[in-house]
Steps between C-alpha positions, in 0.01 A plus 500: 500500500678628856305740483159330479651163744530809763158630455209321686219357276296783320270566136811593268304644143733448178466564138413216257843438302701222330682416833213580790414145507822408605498729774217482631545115583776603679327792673197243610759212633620795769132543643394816271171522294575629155276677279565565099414803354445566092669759395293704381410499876838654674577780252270689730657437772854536430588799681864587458638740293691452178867506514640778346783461243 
């Protein structure tokens, strides 16, 4: 939450989950527009690599 308190207002996009709700009440009381995402949405757009073992 630092983090975000420290950033001026912007569109933050997260993924539809049990807990997003939550957050994203939070996110909108410090000035940001949030924006869910389903899913089946993000998986293309998750672009880091695996970790390896």
């Amino acid at each position: 939450m630092v983090f975000f308190a420290n950033l001026s207002a912007c569109l933050i996009g997260m993924e539809a989950c049990g807990s997003v709700h939550h957050w994203a009440r939070k996110l909108q009381a410090l000035g940001h527009t949030v924006r869910l995402m389903a899913p089946q949405f993000v998986k293309p757009c998750v672009t880091t690599r695996p970790m390896r073992k």
